[in-house]
N, C-alpha and C positions, 0 to 999 in steps of 0.2 A: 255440552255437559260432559260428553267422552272426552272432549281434549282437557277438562278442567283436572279429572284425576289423571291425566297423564303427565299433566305437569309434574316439574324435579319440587318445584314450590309444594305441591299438595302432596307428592309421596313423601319429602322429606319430615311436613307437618303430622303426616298422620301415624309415618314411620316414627317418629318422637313421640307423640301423643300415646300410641301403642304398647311404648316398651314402659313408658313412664306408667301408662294404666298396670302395665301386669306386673311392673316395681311395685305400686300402691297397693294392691292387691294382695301380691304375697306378704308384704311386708305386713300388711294388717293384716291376714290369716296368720302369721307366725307372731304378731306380737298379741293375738285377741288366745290362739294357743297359750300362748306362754304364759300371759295373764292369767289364764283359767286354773291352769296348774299349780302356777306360783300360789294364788289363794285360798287354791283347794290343799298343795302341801304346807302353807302357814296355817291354814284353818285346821285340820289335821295337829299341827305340833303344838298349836294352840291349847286344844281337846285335851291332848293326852298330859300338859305341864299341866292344868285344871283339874284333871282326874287324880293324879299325880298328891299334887296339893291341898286336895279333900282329902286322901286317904291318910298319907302324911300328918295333915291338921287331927283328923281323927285319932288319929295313935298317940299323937304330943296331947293330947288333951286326956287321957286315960285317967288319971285320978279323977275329976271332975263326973266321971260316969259310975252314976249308980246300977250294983247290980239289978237283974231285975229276976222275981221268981217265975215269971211267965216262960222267957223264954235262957234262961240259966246263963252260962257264962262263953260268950261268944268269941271268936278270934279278932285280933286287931290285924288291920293291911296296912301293910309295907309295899310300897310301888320303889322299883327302884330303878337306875339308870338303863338298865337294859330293859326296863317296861315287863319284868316280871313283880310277878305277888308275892312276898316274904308274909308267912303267918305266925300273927303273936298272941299271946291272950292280952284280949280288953274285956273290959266290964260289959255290963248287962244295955244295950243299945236302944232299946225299950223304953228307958226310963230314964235317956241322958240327960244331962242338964240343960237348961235350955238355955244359957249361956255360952256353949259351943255350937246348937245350930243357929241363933244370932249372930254369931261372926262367920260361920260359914255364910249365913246370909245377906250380912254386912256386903260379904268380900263379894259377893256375888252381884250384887247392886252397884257398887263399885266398878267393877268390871266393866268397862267402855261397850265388851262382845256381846251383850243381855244374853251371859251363858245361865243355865236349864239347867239345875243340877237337883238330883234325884237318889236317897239314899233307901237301900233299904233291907229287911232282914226275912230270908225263907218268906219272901214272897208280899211283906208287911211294909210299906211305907214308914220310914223312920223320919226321914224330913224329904221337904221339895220348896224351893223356890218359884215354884209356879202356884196359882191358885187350887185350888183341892179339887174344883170340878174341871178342870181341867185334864184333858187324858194324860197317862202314866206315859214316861220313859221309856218302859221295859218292853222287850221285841225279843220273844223266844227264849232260848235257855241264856243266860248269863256266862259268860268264860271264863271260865277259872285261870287263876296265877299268870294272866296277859290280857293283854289291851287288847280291844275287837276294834275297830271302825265300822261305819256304815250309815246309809243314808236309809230314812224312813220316813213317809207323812204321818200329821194328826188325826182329827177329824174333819180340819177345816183343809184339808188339800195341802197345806204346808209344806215344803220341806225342812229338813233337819238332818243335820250333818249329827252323829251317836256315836259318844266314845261310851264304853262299858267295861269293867272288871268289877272281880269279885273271889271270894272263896265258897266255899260251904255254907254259910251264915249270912257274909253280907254281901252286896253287890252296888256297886257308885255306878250312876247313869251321866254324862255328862254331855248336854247335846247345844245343838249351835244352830238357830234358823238362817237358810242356805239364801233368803230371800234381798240381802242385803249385796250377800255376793252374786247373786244372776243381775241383780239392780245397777251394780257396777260394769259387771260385762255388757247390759245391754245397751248402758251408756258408753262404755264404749266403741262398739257395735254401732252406735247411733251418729257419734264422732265422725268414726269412718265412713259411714255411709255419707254423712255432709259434703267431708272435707274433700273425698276421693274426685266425686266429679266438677268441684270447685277447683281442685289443682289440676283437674284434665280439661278444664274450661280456659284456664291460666295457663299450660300448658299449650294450648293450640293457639292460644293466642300471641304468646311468645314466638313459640315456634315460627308458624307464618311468618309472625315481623321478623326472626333472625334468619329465617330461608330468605326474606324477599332480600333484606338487606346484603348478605351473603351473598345471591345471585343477580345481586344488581350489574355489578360489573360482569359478569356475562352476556348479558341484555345489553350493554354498552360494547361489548364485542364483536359481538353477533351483528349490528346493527351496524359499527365500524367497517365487518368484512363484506358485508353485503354492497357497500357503495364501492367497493375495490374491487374493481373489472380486470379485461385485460388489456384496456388503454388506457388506467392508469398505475400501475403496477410499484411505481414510485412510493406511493402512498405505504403506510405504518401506521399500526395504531397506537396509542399513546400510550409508552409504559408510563407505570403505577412506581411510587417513590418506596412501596412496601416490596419484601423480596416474601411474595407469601406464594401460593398453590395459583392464584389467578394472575398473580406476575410471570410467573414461571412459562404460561399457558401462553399471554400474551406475547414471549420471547419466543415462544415458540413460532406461532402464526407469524410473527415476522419474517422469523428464519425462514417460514416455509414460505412467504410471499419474495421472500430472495432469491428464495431457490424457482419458484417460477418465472418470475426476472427472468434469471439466467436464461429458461427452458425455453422462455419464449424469443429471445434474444436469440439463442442458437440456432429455433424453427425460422425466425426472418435471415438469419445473415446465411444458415444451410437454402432457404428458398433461393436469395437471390443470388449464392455463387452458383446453385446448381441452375438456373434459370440462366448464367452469364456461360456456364460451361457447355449447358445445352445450343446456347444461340448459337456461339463462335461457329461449329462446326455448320452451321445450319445457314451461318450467315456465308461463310464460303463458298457451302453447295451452291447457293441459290445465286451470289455473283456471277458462278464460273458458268452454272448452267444460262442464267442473261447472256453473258457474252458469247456463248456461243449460239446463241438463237440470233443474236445482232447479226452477225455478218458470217455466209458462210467460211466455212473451217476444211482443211485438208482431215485423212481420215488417219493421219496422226496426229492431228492435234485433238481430234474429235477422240481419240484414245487417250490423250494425256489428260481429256478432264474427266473423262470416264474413273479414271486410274487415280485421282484427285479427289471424285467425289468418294468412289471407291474407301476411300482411309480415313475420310470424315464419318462414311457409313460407318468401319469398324471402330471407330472413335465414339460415337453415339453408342453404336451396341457395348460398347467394353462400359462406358458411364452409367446407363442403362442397366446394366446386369451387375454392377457391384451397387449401383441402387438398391433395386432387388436384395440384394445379397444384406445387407446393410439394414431395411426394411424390414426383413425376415431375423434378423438378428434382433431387432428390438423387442418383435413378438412373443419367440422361440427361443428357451430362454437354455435349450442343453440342444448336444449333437446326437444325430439319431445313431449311424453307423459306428461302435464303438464298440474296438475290437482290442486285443493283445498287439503290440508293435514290438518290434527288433530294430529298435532307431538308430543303431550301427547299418542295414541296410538299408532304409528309408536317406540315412545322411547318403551313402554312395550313390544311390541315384538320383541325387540331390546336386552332390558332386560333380556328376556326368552331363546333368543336365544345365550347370550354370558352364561348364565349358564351353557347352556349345553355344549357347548365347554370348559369351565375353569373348569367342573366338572375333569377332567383328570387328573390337576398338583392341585386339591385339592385349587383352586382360588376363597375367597370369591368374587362375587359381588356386589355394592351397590348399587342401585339408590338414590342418595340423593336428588333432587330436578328433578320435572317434571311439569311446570303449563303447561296448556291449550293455546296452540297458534297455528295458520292459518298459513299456507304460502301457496304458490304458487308452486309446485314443483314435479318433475320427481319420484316416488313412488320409482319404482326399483333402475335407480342411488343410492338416497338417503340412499338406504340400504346395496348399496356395500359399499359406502362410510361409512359410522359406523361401518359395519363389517370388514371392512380392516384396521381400527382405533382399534375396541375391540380386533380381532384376533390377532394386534401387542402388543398390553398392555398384552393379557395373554399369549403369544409368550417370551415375554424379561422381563417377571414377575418369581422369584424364585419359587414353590411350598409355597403352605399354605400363600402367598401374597394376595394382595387387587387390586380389579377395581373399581372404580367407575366410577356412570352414571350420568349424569344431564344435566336439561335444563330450563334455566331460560331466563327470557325479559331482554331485556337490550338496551335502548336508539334505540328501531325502530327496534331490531334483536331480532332475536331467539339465544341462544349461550348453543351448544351443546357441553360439556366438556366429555373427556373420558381422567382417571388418574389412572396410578399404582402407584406399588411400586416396580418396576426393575431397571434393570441397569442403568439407564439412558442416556442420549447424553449431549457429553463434550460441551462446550460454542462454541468453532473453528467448530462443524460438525456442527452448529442446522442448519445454511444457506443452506447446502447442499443436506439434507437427502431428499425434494422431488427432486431431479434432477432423472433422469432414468438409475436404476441398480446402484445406491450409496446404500450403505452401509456401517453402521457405523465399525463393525466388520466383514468383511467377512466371516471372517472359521466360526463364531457360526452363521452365520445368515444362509449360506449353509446349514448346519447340519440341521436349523430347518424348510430348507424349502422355504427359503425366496429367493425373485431372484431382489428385489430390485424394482419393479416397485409400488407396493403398493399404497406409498402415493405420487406418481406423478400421478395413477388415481385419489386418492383421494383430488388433490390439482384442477386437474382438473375439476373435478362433481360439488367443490365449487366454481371457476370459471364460469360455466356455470349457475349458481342458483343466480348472482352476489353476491357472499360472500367472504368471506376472511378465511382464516387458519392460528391460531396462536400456537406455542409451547413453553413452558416454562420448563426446567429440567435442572434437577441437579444429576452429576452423581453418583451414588450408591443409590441414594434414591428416583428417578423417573421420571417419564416425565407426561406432561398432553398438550392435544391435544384441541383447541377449536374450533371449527368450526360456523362462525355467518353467519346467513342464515336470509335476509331480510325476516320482516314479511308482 
């Protein structure tokens, strides 16, 4: 039951279903609003042109009114566009002709609204449109020279919306039962109550089929990645001929299943050069140690395997420990010790120290350029890195060859160049040479020592200092290494 609203199907259903409810919702409080208004202010202007056109009809009829002696000679009303009372004299209202309340009561019959109209003088009924036993109009004192509004019941509970004016003499009642407009609102009121949960009924139903439909092709993903291990890695799932959001997704997972390819391709071909770099040495130990358990040995010969196994030991420990080194780089992802550097004095004894190593194959060194530049940066790293750079220039450097040293500013870096004059690396290796345990030549890179991790430390220490490593060579006549280290 918990997993069923966890689903994207049932939140997206009821996330729809939800907004659509409180769309419904407001929209019919603001249009059952609006409605109530609009017919309370038509009903309202309705009133007051009715009131309007009694009094009006009144005053156009003045000849027709006989005075009367009861109540003498009364003022005629004048309603005018701004809903005030103009007073005229009219004749005696007492005694009008009954030929104008006839047409006042024609007009009133007529009237589609069954409007209520009610005349009358200092308190006297002169005409009504309603039956006689029926209750009066009238509600408190009358307002003079302007239109009142207002709502009041009968006797029978009723309501009735009451427009009123008057003068001194006469006063017009004009009322409107309210029962036809609550009738309208309640049907509409009734409407929405129908329609509301029939279109949230409609709604979910929708919904659902356009979520399942929609997340169909996800469930076909899902489904695709799950049978894709990592012995078959070959495997893709099948792009969609649409360029939509769930194509997009599917490029993706591919991408990403390429790039585990790769990862996994690097973890077996890293196992078994390190598994072939590990043997060699191991395989030597353990010949030279046979032969000399076969037959015995003078105790210099018994020193020269001693001295044999000796360099295979330091051979394992040096692969071993940039293993290590290499390992801890994947995990660890910054350098701890990270201090201010004067890498004008970091290069000299940098300097001093590849002398002495290329003293051996007879390798001038040069320093050609060293200015004065700050960085930020890991002292020890910094110096494996150069020495793993120098020790390969005078490593794949002929006898009586050239290194040079330098380090100049360049656009916000430090750029630390180290250049022979060796073999150098064909245009197809240069991409490859930091990968781990590549090597450009194997048999001479064996021989001299090398086991191929070198400058995949050294790509890494520049990684960590945010810098970059570039190579440029050309084969038979050299390589050069640069390494830009922000300043």
């Amino acid at each position: 039951m918990f997993r069923f609203f966890k689903s994207v199907r049932t939140k997206l259903t009821l996330w729809y279903a939800f907004i659509l409810l409180t769309t419904l919702t407001a929209f019919g409080l603001f249009a059952f609003t609006y409605s109530r208004e609009q017919l309370s202010d038509n009903l309202d202007r309705s009133l007051r042109n009715e009131l309007k056109w009694v009094a009006n009809f009144i005053g156009a009829k003045e000849s027709k009114v006989r005075p009367s002696k009861k109540y003498g000679s009364p003022k005629k009303l004048v309603i005018t566009d701004q809903q005030q009372l103009a007073v005229g004299d009219l004749g005696d209202l007492g005694e009008a002709d009954e030929q104008v309340w006839n047409q006042i009561y024609e007009h009133a019959l007529m009237n589609p609204q069954k409007t209520l109209i009610e005349v009358r003088r200092e308190g006297i009924p002169l005409f009504q449109t309603f039956a006689a036993e029926e209750e009066s109009l009238i509600v408190g004192e009358t307002p003079r020279d302007t239109i009142t509004l207002t709502t009041i019941k009968n006797e029978r509970g009723e309501d009735f919306r009451l427009a009123t004016a008057g003068n001194k003499a006469i006063s017009i009642y004009v009322a409107y039962p309210l029962a036809e407009i609550t009738a309208a609102l309640d049907n509409l009121f009734s409407i929405f109550l129908i329609l509301i949960p029939i279109a949230l009924a409609v709604s979910i139903g929708g919904g659902w089929f356009l979520a399942n439909k929609s997340l169909r092709p996800v469930d076909e993903i899902t489904k695709a990645a799950r049978e894709i291990t990592a012995h078959n890695l070959d495997r893709r799932i099948p792009q969609r001929s649409v360029d939509d959001e769930i194509s997009r997704l599917i490029s993706t997972f591919n991408e990403m299943i390429e790039r585990l390819r790769d990862s996994f391709d690097q973890i077996r071909q890293f196992s078994i050069d390190a598994s072939h770099e590990l043997r060699t040495p191991l395989t030597i130990m353990r010949g030279e140690v046979e032969l000399a358990l076969r037959y015995p040995k003078s105790p210099e010969e018994y020193r020269e395997i001693l001295v044999s196994n000796l360099e295979e030991i330091l051979r394992l420990s040096s692969i071993i420990d940039n293993l290590l080194t290499l390992a801890k780089g994947d995990v660890i992802k910054t350098v701890g010790d990270m201090q201010d550097l004067e890498m004008k004095d970091l290069i000299v004894e940098l300097y001093e120290d590849s002398e002495v190593i290329a003293m051996r194959k007879k390798i001038q060194v040069k320093l050609e350029h060293n200015e004065n530049v700050k960085i930020v940066g890991d002292k020890g790293r910094l110096r494996q890195l150069f020495l793993n750079l120098l020790d390969n220039a005078i490593k794949y450097t002929p006898e009586r060859g050239t290194v040079t040293l330098s380090s100049v500013r360049e656009n916000g870096f430090v750029k630390v160049s180290v250049g022979d004059t060796g073999i150098g690396i064909p245009p197809d290796e240069q991409d490859k040479i930091f990968d781990r345990f590549y090597r450009v030549d194997k048999g001479r890179s064996r021989d001299m020592g090398g086991s191929g991790l070198g400058l995949s430390i050294v790509k890494w220490i520049a990684d960590l200092h945010r810098g970059r490593i570039e190579v440029s060579s050309t084969p038979g006549k050299g390589s050069t290494f640069s390494v830009y280290l922000p300043i």
